[in-house]
C-alpha positions as CSV (number, residue, x, y, z in Angstrom):
1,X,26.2,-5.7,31.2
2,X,26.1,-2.2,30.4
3,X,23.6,-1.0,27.6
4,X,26.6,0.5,26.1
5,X,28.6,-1.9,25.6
6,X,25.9,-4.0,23.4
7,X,27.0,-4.0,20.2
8,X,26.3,-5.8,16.6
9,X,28.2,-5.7,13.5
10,X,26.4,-5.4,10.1
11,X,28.2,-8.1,7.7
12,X,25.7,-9.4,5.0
13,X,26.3,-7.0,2.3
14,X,26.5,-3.8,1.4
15,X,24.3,-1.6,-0.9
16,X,25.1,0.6,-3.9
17,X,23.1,2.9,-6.9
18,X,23.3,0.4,-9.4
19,X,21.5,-2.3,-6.8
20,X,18.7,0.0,-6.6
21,X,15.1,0.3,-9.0
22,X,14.1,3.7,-10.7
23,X,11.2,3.8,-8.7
24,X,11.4,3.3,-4.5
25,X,7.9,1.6,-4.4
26,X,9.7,-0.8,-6.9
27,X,12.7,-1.1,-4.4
28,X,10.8,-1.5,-1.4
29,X,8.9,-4.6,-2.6
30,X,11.8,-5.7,-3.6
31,X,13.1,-5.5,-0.1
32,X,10.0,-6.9,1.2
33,X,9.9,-10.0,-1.0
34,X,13.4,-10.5,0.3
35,X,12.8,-10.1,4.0
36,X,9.6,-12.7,3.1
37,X,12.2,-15.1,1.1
38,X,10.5,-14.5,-1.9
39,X,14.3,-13.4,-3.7
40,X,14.4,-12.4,-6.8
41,X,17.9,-12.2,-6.8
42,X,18.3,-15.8,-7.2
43,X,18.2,-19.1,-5.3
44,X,22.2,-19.3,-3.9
45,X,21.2,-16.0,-2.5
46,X,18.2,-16.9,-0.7
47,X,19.8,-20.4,0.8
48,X,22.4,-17.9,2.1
49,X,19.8,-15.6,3.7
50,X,17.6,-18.4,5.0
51,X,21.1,-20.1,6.8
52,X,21.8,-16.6,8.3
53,X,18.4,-16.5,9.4
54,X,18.4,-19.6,11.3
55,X,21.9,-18.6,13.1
56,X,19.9,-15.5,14.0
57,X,17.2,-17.3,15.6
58,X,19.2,-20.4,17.4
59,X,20.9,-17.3,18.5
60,X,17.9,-16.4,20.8
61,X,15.9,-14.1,18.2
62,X,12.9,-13.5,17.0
63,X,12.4,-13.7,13.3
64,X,11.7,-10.5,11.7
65,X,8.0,-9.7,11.0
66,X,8.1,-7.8,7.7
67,X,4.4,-5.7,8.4
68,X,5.9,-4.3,11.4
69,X,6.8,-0.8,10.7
70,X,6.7,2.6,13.5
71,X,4.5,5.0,13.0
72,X,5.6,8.5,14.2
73,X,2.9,11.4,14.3
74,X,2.5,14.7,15.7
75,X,-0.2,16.4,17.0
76,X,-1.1,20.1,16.7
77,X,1.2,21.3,19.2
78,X,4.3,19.2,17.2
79,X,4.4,16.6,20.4
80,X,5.4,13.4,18.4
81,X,4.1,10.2,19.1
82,X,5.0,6.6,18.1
83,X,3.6,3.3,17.7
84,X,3.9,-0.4,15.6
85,X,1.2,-0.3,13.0
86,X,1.3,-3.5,10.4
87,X,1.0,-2.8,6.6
88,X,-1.4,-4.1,5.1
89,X,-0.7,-2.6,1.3
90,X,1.4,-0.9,-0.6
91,X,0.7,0.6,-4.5
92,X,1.5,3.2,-6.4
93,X,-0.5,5.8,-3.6
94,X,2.0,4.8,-0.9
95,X,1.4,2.5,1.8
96,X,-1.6,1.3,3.8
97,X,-2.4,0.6,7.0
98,X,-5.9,0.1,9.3
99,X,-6.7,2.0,12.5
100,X,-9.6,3.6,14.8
101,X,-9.8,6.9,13.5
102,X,-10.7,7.8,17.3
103,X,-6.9,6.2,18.9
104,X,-4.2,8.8,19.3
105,X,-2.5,7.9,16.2
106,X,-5.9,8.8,14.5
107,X,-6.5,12.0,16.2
108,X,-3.1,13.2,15.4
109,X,-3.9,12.3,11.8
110,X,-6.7,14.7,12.1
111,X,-5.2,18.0,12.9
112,X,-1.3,17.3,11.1
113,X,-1.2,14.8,8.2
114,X,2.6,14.7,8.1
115,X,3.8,11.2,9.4
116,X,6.3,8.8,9.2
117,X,6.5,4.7,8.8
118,X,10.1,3.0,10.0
119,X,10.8,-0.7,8.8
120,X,13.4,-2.4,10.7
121,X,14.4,-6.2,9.2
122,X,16.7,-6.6,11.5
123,X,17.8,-10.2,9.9
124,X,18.2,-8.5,6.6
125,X,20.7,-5.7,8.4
126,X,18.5,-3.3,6.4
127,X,16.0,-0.5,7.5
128,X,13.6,1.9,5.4
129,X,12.5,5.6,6.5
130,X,9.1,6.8,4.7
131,X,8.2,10.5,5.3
132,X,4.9,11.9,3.7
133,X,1.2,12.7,3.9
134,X,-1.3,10.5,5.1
135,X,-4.9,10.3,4.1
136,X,-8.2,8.1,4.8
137,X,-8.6,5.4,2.0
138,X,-12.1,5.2,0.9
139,X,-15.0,3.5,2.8
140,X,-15.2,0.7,0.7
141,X,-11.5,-0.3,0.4
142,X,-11.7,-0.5,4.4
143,X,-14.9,-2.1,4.3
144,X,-13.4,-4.6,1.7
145,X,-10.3,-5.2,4.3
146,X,-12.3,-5.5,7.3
147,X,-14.3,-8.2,6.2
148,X,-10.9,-10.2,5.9
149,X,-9.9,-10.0,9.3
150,X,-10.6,-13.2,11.4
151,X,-14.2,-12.6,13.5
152,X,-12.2,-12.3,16.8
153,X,-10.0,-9.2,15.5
154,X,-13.6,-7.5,13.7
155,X,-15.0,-8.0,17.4
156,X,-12.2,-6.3,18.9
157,X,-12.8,-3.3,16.9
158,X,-16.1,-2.8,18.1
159,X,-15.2,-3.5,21.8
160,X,-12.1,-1.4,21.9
161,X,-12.0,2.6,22.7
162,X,-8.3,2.5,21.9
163,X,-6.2,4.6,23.4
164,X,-9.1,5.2,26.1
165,X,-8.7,4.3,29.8
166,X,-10.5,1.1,31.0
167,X,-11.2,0.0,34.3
168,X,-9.3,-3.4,34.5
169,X,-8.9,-6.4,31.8
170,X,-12.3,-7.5,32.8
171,X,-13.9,-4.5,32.0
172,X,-12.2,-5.0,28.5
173,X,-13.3,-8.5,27.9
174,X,-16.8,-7.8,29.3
175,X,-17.0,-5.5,26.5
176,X,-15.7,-8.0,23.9
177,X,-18.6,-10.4,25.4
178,X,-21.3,-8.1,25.0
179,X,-20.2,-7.5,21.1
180,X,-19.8,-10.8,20.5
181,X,-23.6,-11.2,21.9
182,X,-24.6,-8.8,19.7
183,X,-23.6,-10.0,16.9
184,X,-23.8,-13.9,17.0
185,X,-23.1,-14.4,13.1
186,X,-20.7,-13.8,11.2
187,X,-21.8,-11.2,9.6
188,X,-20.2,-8.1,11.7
189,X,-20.6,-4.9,10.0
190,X,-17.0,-2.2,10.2
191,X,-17.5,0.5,13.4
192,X,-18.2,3.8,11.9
193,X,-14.8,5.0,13.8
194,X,-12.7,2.5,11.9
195,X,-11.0,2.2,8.5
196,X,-7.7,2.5,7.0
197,X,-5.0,5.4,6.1
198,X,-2.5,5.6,3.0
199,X,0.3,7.1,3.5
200,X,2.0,9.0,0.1
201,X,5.1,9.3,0.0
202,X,8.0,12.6,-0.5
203,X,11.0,10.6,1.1
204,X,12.0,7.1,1.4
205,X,15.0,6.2,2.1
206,X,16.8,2.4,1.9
207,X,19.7,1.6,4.7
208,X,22.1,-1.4,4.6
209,X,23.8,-2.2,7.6
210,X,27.9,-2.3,7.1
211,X,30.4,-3.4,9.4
212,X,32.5,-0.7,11.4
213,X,28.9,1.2,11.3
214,X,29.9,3.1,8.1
215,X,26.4,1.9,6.5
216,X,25.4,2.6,3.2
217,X,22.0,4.7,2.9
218,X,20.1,6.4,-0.1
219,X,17.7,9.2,-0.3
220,X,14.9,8.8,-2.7
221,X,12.9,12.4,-2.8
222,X,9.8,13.4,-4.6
223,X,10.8,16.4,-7.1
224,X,7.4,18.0,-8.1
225,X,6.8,17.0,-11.8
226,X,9.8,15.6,-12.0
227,X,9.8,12.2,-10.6
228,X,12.0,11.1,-8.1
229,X,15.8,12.4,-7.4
230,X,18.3,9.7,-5.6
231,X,21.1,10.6,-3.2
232,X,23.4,9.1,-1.3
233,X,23.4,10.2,2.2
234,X,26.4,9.9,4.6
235,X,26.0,7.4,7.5
């Protein structure tokens, strides 16, 4: 079959201003407790989500993982790069995630701060665009995170030049050996090169998938001292 002939329709619901919160932090946890099946829109809605979710996976697909969001940076020289990066917060600073500050996406970081974050829930026919400025959370509140991971993923860390060349897959898990060697316990301290990024906020905007593609999408932006202005944006 030809790629362009793969199509999907968008038929869960639709989206309009009234649906939406004041505040698009507010809105996206919203969305996010939604796409987790915490709704807080009531329980006939969630049965009806949770059917449409099992159709969707007897169908031959994966569930959505909510965390899951692309990363888009730019170095410099304005050449874009992308990745998957999982969030692992979201407040009233924006939305957190943990790196090496040494990987591409880091070194990017480093010279422009300007970056976007991309959910996709494809079950939920929806998808959220974040544009804004990025900045290193303190030492602590990645400190405080890595000591949460399980000991394997802390290891890695350590053993791990990402985005580096390496040998072979031996090489990689001879490293992960010797780490693990030296430190026996489980008391492995964060690598200096390590921690976790916030990324604030000037645009988010909230898509809802509708059939015959014409979607419904809204625009919040950041208006200095003013709050935030909504729009709705043409499919």
């Amino acid at each position: 079959m030809r790629i362009a002939h793969l199509r999907r329709e968008y038929n869960l619901t639709g989206l309009s201003r009234s649906d939406l919160e004041s505040d698009p932090i507010s809105q996206f946890t919203s969305w996010f407790d939604q796409a987790a099946g915490a709704r807080r829109s009531g329980r006939l809605r969630r049965i009806v989500v949770q059917l449409y979710k099992l159709l969707f996976t007897t169908g031959g697909n994966a569930a959505t993982e909510m965390t899951a969001a692309t990363l888009a940076t730019a170095d410099k020289d304005g050449r874009p790069s992308a990745r998957v990066v999982l969030l692992k917060g979201v407040d009233e600073r924006g939305f957190i995630f943990f790196t090496n500050y040494k990987s591409r996406k880091g070194r990017d970081l480093a010279d422009n701060p300007h970056a976007a974050l991309v959910f996709y829930w494809a079950d939920q026919e929806r998808q959220i665009c974040i544009a804004g400025e990025v900045m290193k959370v303190s030492h602590a509140e990645s400190e405080a995170y890595f000591k949460t991971r399980p000991r394997q993923s802390r290891l890695a860390a350590w053993a791990s030049y990402q985005s580096s060349p390496v040998e072979n897959r031996s090489r990689l898990e001879g490293r992960l050996k010797e780490v693990a060697a030296t430190f026996p316990s489980d008391e492995i301290p964060m690598p200096p090169n390590w921690g976790g990024y916030v990324l604030s906020p000037t645009r988010i905007e909230f898509w809802q998938g509708r059939p015959g593609r014409l979607h419904d999408r809204f625009c919040y932006f950041k208006q200095p001292g003013k709050g935030w202005g909504l729009e709705r944006l043409c499919p």
